[in-house]
N, C-alpha and C positions, 0 to 999 in steps of 0.2 A: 347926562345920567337919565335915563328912562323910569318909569312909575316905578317898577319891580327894584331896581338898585336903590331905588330913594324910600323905598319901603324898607330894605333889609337894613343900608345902611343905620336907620330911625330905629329899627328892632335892636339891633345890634348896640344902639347907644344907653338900648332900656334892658340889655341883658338881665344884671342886677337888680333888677325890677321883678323880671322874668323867673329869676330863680326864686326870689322872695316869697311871690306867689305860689309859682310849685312849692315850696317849703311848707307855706300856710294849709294848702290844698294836703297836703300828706299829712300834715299833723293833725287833718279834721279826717281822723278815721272813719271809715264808712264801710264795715264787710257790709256784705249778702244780706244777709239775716238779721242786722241792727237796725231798724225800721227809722228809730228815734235820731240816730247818729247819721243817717243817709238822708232824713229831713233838715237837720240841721245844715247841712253840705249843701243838701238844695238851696235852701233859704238864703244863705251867702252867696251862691251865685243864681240865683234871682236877683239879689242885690245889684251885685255886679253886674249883670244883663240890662237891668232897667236902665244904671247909670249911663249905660253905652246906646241907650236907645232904643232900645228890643221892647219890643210888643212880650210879652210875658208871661201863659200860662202853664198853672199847673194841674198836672192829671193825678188826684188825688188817690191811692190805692188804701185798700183794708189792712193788707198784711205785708206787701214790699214798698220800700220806700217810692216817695211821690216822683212822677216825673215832669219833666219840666220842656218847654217847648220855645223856646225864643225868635222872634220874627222880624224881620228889617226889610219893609217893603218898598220896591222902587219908587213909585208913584208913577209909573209908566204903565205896567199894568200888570195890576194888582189880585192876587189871587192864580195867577196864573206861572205855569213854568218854575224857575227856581233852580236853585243848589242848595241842597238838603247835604246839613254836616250832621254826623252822627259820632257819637261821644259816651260814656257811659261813665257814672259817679262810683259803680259800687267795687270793691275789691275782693281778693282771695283773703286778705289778713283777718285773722279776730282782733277783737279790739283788745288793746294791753299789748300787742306787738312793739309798738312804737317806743314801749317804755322797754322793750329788750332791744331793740334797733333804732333806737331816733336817726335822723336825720344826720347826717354825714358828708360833707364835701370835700372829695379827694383825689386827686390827678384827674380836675375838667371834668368828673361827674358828680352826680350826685344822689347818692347811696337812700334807697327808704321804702319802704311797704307799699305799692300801687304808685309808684315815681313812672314808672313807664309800662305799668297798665292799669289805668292809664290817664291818668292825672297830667302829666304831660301831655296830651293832645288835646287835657280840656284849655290850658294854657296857651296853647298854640293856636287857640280857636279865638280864643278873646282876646292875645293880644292883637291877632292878623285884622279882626274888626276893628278894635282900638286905633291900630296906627289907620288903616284904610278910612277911616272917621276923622282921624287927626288931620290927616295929609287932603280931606275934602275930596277924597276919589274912588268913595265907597261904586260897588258895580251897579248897574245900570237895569239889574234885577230883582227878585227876591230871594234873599237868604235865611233862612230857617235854621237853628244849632237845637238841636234831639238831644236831649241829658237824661240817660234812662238810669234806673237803678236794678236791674235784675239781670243784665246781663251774663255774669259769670254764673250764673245758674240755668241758663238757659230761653231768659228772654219770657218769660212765660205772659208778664200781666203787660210788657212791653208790646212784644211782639205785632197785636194790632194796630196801635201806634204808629211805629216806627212803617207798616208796608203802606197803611194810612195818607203817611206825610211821602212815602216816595213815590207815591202812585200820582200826587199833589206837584212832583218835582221832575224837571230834568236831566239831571241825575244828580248823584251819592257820592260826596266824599267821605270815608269813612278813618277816622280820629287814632285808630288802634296803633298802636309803634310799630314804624320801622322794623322789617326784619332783617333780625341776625344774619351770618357777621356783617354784611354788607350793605348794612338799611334799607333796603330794597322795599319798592314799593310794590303791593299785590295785587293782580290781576287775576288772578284765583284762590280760591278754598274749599277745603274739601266740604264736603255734606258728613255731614253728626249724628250718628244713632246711638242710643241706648235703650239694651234692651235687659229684661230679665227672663232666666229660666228656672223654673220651680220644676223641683222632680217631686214625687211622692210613689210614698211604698208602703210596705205597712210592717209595724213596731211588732218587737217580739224580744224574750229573753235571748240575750247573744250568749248564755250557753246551756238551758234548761231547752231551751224552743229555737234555736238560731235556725234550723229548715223551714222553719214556718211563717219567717220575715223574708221582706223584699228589702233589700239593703237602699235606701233614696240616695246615697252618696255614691255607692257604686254606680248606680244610673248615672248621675250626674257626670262620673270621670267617664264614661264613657260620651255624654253630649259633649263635655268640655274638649275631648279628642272631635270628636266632626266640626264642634264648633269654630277651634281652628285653624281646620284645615280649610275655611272657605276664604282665608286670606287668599289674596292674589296679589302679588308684588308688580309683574308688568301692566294691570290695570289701575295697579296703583289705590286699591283695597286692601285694608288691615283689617281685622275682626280682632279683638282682644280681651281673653275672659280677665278680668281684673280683681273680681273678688267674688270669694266662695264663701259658703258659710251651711251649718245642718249639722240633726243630730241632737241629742238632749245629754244622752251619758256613756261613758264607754264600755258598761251592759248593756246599751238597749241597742236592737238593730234599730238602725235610724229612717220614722218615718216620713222625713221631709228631708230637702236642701236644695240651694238656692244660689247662682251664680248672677253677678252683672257683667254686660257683656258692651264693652265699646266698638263703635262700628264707624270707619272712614271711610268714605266713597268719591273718584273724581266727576262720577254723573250720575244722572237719573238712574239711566240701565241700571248699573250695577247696585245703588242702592235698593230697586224693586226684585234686585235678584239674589240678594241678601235676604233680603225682608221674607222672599217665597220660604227660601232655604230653611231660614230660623223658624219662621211658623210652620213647618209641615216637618219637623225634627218625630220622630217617632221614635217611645221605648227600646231597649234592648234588652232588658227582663222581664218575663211571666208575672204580671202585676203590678207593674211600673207604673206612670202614668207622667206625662212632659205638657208644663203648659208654659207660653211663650209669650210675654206681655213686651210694652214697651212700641218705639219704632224711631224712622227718623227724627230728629227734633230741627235740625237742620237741613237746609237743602242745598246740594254741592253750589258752589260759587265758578261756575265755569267761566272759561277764560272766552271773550268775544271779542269781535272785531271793536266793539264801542267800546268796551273797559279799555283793552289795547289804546284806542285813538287817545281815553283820559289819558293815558300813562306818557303817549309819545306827548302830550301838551305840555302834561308832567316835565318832561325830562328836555323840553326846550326851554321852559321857564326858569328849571334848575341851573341849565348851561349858561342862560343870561347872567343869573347869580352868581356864576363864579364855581359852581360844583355840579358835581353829575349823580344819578340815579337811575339805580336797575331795576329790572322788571323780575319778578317770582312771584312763588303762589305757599301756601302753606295746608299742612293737616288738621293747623286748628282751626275753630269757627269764629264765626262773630256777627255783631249785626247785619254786615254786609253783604251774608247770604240770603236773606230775605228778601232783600230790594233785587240784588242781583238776581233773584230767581222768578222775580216779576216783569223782568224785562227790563226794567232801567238801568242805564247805564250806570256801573259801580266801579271805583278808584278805592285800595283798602292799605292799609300802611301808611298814613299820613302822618303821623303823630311821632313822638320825639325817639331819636336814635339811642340805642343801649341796648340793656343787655339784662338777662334773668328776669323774665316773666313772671310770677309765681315761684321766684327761689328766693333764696336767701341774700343773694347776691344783690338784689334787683337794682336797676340803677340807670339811671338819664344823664346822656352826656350833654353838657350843660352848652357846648357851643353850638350845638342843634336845634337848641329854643327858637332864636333865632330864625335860623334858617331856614326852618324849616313851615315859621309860622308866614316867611316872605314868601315861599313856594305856597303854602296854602291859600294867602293874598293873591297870588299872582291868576292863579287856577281861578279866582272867582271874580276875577276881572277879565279872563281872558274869554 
């Protein structure tokens, strides 16, 4: 039996371990915006970190919860190189969700609010050290685990952080689940914009004065038609106006309104050719006036030869174990496009197999805990 089979098999025997933890980790609610509830989350797993030997700081933030940094250094040589895991605490759920959805175990998954985004890869992360600790076959480098808290909003007080410690690293394994339907691990993602367009025009009685008003909302459907159409599907470009809003009363011609505008890009090009598009938008009525804030927030995660090599290490380590995994890339973002756009090599989809992101549904198949935290092991030994 090789290191990687005497890992999984050990993971495997701590399943019910496995799940308990996730169970615990979901029931410690943590959206976005709960600073207090996202510290508490911390501070449990600092706990847990310290137990396992981790070096342990925290980066204290004003307004988003604290993030946490944990470090296991070779003793070979210290400070240098690495594999940087990136992870994040915070969810999409408000808190009091749990008390309409708790926790749920039902045909080999397991049902809960941030179960597989993604609380499960923070599991896979601690147990893969755990057993590698256990088994006295920790790797023969530095390993650093990134616990952020702002990610699902965009990373903002993170963000230095995190390009920080992979500039510090070798490359990135990045924590986020598995994707659908076929757990696939990602080798690319798209780049993230958002942006907003404000029209302004000027208020008049809509029907004592209505010729003497610039209608802001008409303006706007007319940006909302160019805006559009600058999708491009063979580039693999989406532009999506998502929400409109303007206007005070249905006498007044309306002198403002205001759409948000999501933007997916699979590279640079086209995100700077978006970007020109959106800002040089020009009026189409006599007194209009278009102004275009906003830009990318993320930068495309394109597919390289090094993410590719992670992935083929990836998927011979998997085959050792007894199962296989495929290679895809997705539209949404994540940590993993910041390092990946620094140059370091980045691996994204590590974390636990299932299903609804951000739905209702959401849910972590439980015999993936496992396996997936031996395939993590394995990548950090090899």
């Amino acid at each position: 039996m090789t290191h990687n089979q005497r890992v999984l098999a050990t993971l495997r025997e701590h399943q019910h371990d496995m799940v308990a933890d996730l169970t615990r980790l979901v029931e410690m609610e943590s959206p976005t915006d709960n600073k207090s509830a996202l510290d508490r989350l911390g501070e449990h797993l600092a706990a847990r970190l310290q137990h396992l030997g981790a070096q342990v700081e925290v980066f204290p933030q004003a307004q988003a919860g604290d993030h946490l940094r944990a470090r296991w250094e070779s003793g070979d040589a210290e400070g240098d190189g690495g594999l940087l895991l990136l992870c994040h605490m915070d969810t999409v759920w408000d808190m009091g969700t749990l008390a309409e959805r708790p926790v749920v175990i039902r045909d080999g998954r397991l049902f809960g609010p941030g179960a597989f985004d993604m609380k499960g890869g923070i599991v896979i992360a601690l147990w893969a050290i755990r057993v590698l600790r256990g088994l006295k076959i920790m790797p023969k480098r530095r390993v650093t685990l990134l616990l952020t808290s702002d990610e699902e909003t965009g990373s903002k007080t993170s963000r230095p952080i995190v390009e920080m410690e992979a500039l510090q690293h070798d490359a990135v394994l990045v924590l986020e689940p598995a994707q659908p339907p076929n757990a696939a691990l990602k080798t690319w993602r798209k780049g993230v914009g958002a942006y907003q367009v404000r029209t302004t025009g000027v208020s008049a009685h809509a029907g004592a004065a209505h010729d003497q008003g610039v209608n802001a909302i008409e303006e706007l459907a007319h940006q909302v038609v160019a805006i559009q159409a600058l999708t491009d599907y063979t580039a693999g470009t989406t532009v999506n106006v998502g929400v409109v809003s303007g206007g005070t009363r249905g006498n007044v011609v309306p002198q403002s309104a205001w759409a948000r505008v999501d933007v997916r890009v699979m590279n640079q090009a086209e995100a700077d050719r978006l970007d020109r598009s959106l800002r040089s938008l020009q009026p189409h009525l006599k007194g209009a006036s278009v102004e275009v804030t906003g830009g990318i927030n993320r930068p495309p995660m394109v597919r390289t030869a090094a993410g590719v090599s992670l992935f083929q290490e990836a998927a011979e380590i998997a085959s050792e174990l007894g199962f296989s995994v495929t290679e895809t890339g997705t539209g949404g973002g994540s940590d993993g496009n910041f390092t990946a756009a620094l140059g370091v090599p980045t691996l994204d989809g590590l974390g636990v197999v299932g299903d609804g992101g951000h739905a209702q549904h959401e849910n972590a198949v439980i015999s993936s805990l496992p396996e997936r935290a031996a395939l993590l092991a394995g990548l950090l030994r090899a």
